[in-house]
C-alpha positions, 0 to 999 in steps of 0.5 A, spaced: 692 623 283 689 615 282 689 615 290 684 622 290 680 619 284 680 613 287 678 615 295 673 619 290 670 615 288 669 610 294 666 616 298 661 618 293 659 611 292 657 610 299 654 617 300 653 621 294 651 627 299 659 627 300 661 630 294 657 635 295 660 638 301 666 643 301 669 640 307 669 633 303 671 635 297 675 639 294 673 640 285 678 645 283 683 641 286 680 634 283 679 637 276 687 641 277 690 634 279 686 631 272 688 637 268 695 636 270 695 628 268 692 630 262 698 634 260 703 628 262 700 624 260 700 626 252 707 628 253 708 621 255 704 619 249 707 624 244 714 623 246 713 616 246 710 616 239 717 620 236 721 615 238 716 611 234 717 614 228 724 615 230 725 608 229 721 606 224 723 613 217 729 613 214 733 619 215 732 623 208 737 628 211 734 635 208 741 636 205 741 630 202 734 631 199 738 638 197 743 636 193 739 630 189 734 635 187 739 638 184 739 632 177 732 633 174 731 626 174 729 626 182 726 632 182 719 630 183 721 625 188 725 629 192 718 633 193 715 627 194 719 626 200 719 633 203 712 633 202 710 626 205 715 628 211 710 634 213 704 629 213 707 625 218 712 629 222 708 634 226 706 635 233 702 630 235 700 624 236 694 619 232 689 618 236 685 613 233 687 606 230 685 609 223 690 614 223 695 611 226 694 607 219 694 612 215 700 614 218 704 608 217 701 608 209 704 614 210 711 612 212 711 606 208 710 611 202 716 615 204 721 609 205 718 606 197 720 614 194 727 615 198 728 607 196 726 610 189 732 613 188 736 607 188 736 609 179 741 607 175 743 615 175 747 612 181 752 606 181 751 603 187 758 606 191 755 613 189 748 611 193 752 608 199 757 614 200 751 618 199 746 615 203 751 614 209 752 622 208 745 623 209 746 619 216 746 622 222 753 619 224 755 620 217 759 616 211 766 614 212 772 616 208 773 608 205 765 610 203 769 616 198 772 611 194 776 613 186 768 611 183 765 615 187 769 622 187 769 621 179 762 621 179 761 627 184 766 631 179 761 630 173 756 632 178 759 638 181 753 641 183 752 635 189 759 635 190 759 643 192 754 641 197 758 636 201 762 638 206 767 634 210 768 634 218 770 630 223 767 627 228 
């Protein structure tokens, strides 16, 4: 496509009567040609701009988010987090330097909220095991230490929302 733009814009810069003939050039081609590299191109950018935001949340597993909204206590937080992730997970990319700020403030807010739930609920085995879970590839066995299973015993609700699988 930059070739044909490029040939263009050359005729036409010597002969600006050559756009006008049919022979020369075509309009339905060109804007085809200009349309379809439009549409790479933003499937470039946003395929691009996912894996931004795939390298830079923290994995807030909704499973996870599920099983904490269970104790009232990270109720409110866990909202905070879905919401904030509805914000910036969506099907495209910013197109100004200003939203893409606004989108960073917004990242930046959801890792505080999901690091808000390190609370003194949670003794800090708990955290890691759950956190892990939460991950994409998991949390292994050594992680469900005697601390851990104790404390998922007195919260039975969480616990009935984990499941075990192999890998």
């Amino acid at each position: 496509m930059l070739e044909i733009v490029s040939y263009s814009n050359s005729k036409f810069t010597n002969d600006r009567e050559w756009i006008v003939d049919n022979k020369n050039f075509n309009g339905n081609h060109f804007q085809s040609g200009i349309d379809s590299l439009k549409a790479t191109l933003s499937q470039q950018l946003l395929q691009a701009w996912n894996n931004y935001l795939g390298r830079h949340l923290p994995s807030t597993n909704p499973e996870i988010l599920d099983l904490l909204s269970r104790i009232d206590d990270f109720k409110v937080t866990v909202q905070k987090i879905r919401h904030l992730n509805g914000l910036i997970k969506r099907d495209e990319f910013p197109k100004s330097q200003e939203e893409f700020n606004n989108t960073e403030l917004l990242i930046q807010q959801l890792i505080d909220a999901w690091d808000s739930l390190n609370a003194s609920e949670f003794p800090d085995a708990v955290l890691r095991f759950l956190k892990a879970s939460a991950s994409q590839e998991g949390a292994p066995i050594n992680l469900l230490t005697a601390e851990v299973q104790a404390w998922l015993t007195d919260h039975h609700k969480i616990a009935e929302g984990l499941r075990i699988r192999l890998h």
